[in-house]
NUBAZA-874249 format. One line per field, with one value per residue (C-alpha): residue in one letter; y, z, x; residue number from 1. Coordinates in nm, 2 decimals, padded with zeros to 4 digits. Layout:
aa	(A	...)
Y	(Y	...)
Z	(Z	...)
X	(X	...)
i	(NUM	...)
This chain:
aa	(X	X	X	X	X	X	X	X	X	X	X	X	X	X	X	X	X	X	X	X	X	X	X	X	X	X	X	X	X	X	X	X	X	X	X	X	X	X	X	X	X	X	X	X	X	X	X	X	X	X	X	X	X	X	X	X	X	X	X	X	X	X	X	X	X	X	X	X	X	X	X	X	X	X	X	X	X	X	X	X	X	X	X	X	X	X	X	X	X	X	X	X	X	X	X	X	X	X	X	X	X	X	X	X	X	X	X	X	X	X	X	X	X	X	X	X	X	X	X	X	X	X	X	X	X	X	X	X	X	X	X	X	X	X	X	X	X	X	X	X	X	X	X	X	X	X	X	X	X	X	X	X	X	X	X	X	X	X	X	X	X	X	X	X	X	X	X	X	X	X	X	X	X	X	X	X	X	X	X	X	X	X	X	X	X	X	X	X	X	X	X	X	X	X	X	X	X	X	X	X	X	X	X	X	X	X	X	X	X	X	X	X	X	X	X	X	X	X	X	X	X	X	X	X	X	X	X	X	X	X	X	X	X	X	X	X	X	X	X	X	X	X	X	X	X	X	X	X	X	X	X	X	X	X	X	X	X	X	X	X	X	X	X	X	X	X	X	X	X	X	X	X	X	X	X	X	X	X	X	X	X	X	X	X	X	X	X	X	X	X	X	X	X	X	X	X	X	X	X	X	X	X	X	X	X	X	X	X	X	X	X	X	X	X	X	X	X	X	X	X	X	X	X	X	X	X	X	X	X	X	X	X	X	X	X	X	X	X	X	X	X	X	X	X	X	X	X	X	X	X	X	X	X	X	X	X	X	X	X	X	X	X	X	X	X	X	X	X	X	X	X	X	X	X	X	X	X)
Y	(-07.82	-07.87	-07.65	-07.31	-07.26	-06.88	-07.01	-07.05	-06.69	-06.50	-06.70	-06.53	-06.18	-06.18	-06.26	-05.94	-05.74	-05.87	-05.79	-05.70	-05.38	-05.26	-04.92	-05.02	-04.84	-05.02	-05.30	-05.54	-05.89	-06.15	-05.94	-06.27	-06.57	-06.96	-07.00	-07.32	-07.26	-07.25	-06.93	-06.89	-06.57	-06.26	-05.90	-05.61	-05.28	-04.94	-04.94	-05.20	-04.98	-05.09	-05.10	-05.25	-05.52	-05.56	-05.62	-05.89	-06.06	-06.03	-06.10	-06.42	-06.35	-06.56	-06.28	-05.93	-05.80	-05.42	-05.13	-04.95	-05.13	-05.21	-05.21	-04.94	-04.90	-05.17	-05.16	-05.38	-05.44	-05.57	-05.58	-05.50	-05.19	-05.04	-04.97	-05.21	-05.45	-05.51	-05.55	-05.78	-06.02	-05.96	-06.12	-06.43	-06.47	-06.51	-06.67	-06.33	-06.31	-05.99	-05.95	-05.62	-05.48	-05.15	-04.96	-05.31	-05.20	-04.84	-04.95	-05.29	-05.24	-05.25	-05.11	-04.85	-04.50	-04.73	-04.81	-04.42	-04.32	-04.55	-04.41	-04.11	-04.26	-04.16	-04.35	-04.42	-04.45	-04.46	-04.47	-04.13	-04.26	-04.58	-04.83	-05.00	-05.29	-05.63	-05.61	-05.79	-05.92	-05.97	-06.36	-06.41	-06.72	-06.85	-07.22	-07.50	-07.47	-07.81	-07.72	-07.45	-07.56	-07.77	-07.46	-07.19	-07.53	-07.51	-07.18	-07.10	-07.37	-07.22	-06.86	-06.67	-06.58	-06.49	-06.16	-06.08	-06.37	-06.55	-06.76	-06.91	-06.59	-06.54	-06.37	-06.58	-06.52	-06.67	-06.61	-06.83	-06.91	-06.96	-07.12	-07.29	-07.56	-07.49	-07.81	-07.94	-07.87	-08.15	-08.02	-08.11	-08.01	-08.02	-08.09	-07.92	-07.67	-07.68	-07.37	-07.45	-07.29	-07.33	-07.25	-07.09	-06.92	-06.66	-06.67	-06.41	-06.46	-06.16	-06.34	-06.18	-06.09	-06.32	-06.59	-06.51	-06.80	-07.06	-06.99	-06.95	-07.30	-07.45	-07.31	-07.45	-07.77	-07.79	-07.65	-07.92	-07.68	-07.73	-07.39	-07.23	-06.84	-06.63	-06.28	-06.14	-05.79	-05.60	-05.43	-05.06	-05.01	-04.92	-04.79	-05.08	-05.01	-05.06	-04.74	-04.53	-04.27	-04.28	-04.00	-04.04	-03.82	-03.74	-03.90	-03.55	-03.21	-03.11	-02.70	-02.75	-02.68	-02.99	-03.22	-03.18	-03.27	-03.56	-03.65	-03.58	-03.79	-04.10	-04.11	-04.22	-03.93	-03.80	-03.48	-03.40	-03.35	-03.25	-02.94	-02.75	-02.47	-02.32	-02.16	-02.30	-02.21	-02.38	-02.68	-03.00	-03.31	-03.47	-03.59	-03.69	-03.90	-04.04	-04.26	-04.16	-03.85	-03.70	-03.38	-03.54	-03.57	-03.21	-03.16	-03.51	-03.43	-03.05	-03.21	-03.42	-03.11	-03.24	-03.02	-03.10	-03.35	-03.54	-03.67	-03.68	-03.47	-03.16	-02.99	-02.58	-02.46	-02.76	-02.68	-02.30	-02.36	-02.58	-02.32	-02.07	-02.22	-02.22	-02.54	-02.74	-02.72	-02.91	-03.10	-03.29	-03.55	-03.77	-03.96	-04.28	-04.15	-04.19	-04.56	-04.70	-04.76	-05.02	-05.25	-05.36	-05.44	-05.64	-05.86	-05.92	-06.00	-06.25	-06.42	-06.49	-06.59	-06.84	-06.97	-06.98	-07.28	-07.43	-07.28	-07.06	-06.81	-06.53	-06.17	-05.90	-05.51	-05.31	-04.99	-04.81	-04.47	-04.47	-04.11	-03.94	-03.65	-03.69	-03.27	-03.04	-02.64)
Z	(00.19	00.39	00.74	00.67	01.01	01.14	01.01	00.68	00.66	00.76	00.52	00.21	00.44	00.47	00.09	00.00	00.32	00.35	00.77	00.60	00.43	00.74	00.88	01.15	01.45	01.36	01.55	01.24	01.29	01.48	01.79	01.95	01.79	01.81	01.45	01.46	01.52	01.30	01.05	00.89	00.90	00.90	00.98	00.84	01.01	01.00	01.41	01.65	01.90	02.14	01.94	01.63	01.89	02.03	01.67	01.59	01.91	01.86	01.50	01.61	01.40	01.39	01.30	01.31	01.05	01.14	00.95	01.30	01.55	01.91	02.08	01.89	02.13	02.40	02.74	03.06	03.16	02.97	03.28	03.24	03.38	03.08	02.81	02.55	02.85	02.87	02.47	02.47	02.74	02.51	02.23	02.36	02.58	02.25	02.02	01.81	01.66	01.59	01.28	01.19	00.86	00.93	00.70	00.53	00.39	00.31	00.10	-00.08	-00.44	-00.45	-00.09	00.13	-00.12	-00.43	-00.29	-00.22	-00.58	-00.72	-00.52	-00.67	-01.03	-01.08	-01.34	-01.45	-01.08	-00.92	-00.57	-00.43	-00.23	-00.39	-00.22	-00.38	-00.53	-00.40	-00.44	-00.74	-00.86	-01.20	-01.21	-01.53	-01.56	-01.81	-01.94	-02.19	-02.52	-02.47	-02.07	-02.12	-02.14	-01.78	-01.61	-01.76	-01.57	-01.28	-01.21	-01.30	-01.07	-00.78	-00.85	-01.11	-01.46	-01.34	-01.52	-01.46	-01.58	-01.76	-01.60	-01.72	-01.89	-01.94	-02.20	-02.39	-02.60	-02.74	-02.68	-02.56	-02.25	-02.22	-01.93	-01.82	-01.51	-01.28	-01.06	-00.88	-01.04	-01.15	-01.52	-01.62	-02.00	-02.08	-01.91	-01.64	-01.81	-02.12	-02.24	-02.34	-02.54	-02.48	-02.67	-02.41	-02.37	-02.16	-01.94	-01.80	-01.53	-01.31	-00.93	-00.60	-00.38	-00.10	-00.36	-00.40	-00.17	-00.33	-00.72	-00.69	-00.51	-00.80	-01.03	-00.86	-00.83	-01.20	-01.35	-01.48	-01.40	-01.11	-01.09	-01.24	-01.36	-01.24	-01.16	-00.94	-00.97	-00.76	-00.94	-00.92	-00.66	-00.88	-00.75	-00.71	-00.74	-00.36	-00.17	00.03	-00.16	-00.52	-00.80	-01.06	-01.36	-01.34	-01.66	-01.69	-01.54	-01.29	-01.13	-00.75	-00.58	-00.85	-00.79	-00.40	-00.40	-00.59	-00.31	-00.05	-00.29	-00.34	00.02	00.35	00.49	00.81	01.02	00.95	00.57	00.33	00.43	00.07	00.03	-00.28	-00.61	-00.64	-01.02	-01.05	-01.28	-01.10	-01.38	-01.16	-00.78	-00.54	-00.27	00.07	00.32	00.68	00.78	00.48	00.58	00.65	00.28	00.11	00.01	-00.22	-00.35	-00.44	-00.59	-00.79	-00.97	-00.89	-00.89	-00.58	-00.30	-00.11	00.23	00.61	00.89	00.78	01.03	01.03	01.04	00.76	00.53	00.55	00.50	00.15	00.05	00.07	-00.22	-00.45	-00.50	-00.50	-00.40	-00.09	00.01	00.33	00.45	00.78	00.83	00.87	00.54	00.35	00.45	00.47	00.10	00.13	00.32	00.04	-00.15	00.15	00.13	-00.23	-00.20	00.10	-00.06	-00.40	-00.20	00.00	-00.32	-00.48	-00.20	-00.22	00.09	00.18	00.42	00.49	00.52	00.62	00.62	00.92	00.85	01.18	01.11	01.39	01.33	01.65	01.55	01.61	01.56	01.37	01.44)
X	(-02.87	-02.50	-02.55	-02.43	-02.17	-02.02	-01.71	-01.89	-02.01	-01.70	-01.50	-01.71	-01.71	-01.32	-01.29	-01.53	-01.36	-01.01	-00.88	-00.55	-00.71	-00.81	-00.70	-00.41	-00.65	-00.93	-01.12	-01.30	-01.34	-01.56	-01.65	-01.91	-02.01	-01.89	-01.74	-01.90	-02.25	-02.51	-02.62	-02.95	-03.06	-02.80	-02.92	-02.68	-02.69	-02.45	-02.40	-02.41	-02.62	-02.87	-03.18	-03.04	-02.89	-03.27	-03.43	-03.18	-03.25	-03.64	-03.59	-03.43	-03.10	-02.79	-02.54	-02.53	-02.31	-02.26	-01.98	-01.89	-01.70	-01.88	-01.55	-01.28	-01.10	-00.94	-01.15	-01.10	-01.44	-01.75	-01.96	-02.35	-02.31	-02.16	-02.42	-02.15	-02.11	-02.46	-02.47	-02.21	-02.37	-02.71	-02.57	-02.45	-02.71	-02.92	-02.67	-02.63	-02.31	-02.17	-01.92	-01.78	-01.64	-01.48	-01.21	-01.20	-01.52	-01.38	-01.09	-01.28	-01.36	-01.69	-01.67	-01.87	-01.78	-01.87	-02.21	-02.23	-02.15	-02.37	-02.66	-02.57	-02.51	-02.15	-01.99	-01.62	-01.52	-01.20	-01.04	-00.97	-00.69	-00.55	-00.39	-00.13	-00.12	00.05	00.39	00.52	00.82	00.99	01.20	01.42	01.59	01.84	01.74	01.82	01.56	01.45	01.35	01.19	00.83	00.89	01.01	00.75	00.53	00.69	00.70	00.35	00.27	00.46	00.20	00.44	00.27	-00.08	-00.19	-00.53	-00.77	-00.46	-00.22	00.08	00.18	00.57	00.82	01.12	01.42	01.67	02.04	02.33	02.46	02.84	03.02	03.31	03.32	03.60	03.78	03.48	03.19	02.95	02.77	02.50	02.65	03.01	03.30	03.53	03.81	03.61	03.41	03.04	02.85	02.45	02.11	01.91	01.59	01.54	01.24	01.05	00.74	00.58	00.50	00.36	00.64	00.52	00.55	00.92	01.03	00.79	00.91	01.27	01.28	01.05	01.27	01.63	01.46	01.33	01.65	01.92	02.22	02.37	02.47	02.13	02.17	01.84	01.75	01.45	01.33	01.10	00.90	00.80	00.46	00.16	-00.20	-00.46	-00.83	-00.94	-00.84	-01.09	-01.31	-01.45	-01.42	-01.68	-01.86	-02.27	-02.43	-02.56	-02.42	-02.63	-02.67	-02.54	-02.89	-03.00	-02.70	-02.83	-03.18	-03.06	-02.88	-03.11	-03.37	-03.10	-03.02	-03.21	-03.38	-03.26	-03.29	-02.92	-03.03	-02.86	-02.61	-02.46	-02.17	-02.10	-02.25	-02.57	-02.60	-02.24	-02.30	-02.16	-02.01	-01.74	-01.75	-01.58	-01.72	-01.63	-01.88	-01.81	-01.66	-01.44	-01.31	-00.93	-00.93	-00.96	-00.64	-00.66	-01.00	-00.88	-00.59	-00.85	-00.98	-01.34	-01.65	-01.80	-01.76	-01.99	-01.92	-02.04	-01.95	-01.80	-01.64	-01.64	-01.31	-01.18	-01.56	-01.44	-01.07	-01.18	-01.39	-01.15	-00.95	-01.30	-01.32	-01.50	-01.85	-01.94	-02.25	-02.28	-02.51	-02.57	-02.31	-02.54	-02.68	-02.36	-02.27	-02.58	-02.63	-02.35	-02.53	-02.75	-02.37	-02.27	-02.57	-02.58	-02.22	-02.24	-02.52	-02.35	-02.00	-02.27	-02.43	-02.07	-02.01	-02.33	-02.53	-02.75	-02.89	-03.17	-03.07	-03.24	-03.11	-03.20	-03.41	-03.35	-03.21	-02.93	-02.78	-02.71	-02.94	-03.30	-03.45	-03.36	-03.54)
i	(1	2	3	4	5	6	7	8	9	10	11	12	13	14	15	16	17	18	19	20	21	22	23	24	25	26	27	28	29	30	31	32	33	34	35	36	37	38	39	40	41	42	43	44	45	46	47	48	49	50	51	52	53	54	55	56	57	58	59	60	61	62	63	64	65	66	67	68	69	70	71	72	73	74	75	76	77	78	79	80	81	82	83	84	85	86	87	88	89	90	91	92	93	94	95	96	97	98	99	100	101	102	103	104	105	106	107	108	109	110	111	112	113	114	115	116	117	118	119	120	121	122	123	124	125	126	127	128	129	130	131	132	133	134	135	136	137	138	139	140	141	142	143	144	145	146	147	148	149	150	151	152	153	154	155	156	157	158	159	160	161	162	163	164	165	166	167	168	169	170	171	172	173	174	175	176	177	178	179	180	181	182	183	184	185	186	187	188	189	190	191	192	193	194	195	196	197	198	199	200	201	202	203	204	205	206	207	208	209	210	211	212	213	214	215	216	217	218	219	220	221	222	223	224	225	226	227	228	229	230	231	232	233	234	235	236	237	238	239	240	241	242	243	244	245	246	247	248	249	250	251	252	253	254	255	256	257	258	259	260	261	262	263	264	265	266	267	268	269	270	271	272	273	274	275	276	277	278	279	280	281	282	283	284	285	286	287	288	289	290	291	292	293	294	295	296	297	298	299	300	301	302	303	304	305	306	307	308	309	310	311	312	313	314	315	316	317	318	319	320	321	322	323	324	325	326	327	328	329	330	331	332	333	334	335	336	337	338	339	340	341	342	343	344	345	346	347	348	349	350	351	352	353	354	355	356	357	358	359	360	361	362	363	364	365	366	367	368	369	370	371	372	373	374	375	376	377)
């Protein structure tokens, strides 16, 4: 079995948890680690805090793959006198890396709120607050009959036609193309002062914009003309199905008070339980979920015409504001509690990308309840 490097692992992790769908304040990435040392064995945990740090030292762990950022925001120091200092001087003391998948996580499909519904057994899910898709764009060019196959090649080559799990997927028609070379030109058919008539086909190919460059020179360099005719389109920005938040159906309407104790049964126990506002008789179908703190997004799950929605740290003044309008029912949980579901995702996940490449590692998933509340009178 081929050594399994940091390098290695964060490769699969960015693939699952791309940096780029990360929210612009966030800090995700490699926080220690030599991308070139060795991996084999990988703890995941919710927060990088001090005890969770201490069991993957004394668990001898290679990496520490964690959702909550160490270092958020920018500091100057990372002397030992800081509690995060001292971390950070723990972990390469003892060869730990730590990795960190954030908001990346949030806004993946399957991501943190997917892992969250499915605790819950929502079904039919779908992003709360889609982001959009890659931008696309729409090339058309105008070419001989007999070149069309080549150039429907070439272009596909380049990354235009790919729809899904087909590639090479394009539109023609037939139609003429009519033209006449001026003093100068060199054609490829015809002569210059004459009018020329053509059989052409016109080809159509969808591309991702940051392709654009790449495909129209495949297609200048494939075309015969020396004056090729094209068009490129952008094409209107559609939803994609990452985004943060899921909205899902129960298999089975549930009465609020029900719908609840399922979720206090689904989800790790804490002593910030399960907090509920609303009817408790109200029967509960669709749902709305959010891991992490989710009261930023009432107005978008109101909008959503959802029945109740589950999320973490619920602030007063926003949970009585939402209640206000009726809807919808409201049940809050730890924060810890809401994400931590996802880490079973992210190892299943990691260990399928490694397998994918032909390597290997042992993960483990950290157990220690790290919610900031620890009584509850």
């Amino acid at each position: 079995m081929p050594v399994t490097t940091l390098a290695d692992v964060i490769s699969v992790l960015d693939q699952l948890y791309n940096p780029a769908w990360a929210e612009s304040w966030d800090a995700v990435g490699l926080v220690t680690g030599d991308p070139d040392q060795e991996v084999r064995r990988v703890l995941f945990a919710v927060d990088p805090m001090r005890a969770v740090v201490d069991e993957a030292i004394a668990g001898e762990y290679d990496l520490l793959v964690t959702h909550h950022p160490l270092l958020l925001r920018g500091v100057n120091s990372v002397a030992t006198n800081t509690p995060k200092g001292r971390v950070v001087h723990d972990l390469i003391r003892a060869g730990v890396a730590l990795h960190v998948c954030h908001t990346n996580a949030d806004n993946a499909n399957p991501g943190v709120s997917d892992a969250l519904a499915a605790a819950i057994g929502l079904r039919d899910t779908r992003p709360l607050k889609a982001m959009p898709a890659e931008p696309m764009d729409k090339v058309v060019v105008f070419v001989p009959v007999a070149e069309t196959q080549a150039m429907l090649d070439a272009l596909a080559q380049a990354g235009a036609g790919q729809i899904g799990d087909y590639e090479r997927a394009a539109w023609s028609g037939m139609g003429e193309g009519t033209f006449r070379p001026l003093a100068g030109a060199n054609p490829t058919i015809g002569r210059v002062g004459d009018i020329e008539v053509v059989p052409e086909h016109r080809l159509e190919m969808i591309l991702p914009r940051r392709k654009r460059r790449a495909v129209v020179e495949a297609l200048i360099a494939t075309h015969s003309y020396e004056e090729p005719a094209y068009d490129v389109y952008e094409l209107a920005e559609l939803p994609s199905n990452r985004g943060g938040g899921r909205i899902g159906v129960l298999a089975e309407a549930l009465p609020l008070a029900d719908f609840a104790r399922l979720v206090g049964e689904r989800l790790p126990r804490t002593e910030h339980g399960v907090r509920v506002s609303g009817d408790l008789d109200r029967m509960i179908e669709t749902v709305a979920v959010v891991g992490g703190a989710g009261d930023s997004e009432f107005d978008r799950v109101r909008a959503a015409g959802v029945d109740a929605y589950l999320t973490a740290d619920l602030r007063h003044h926003p949970a009585t504001e939402a209640r206000a309008y009726g809807d919808p029912a409201l049940v809050d949980v730890a924060h810890w509690a809401s994400e931590w579901p996802w880490l079973a995702d992210a190892e299943r996940l990691l260990v399928a990308g490694l397998a994918a490449q032909g390597s290997t590692v042992d993960t483990h998933i950290s157990t220690l309840c790290t919610d900031a509340w620890t009584l509850r009178i």
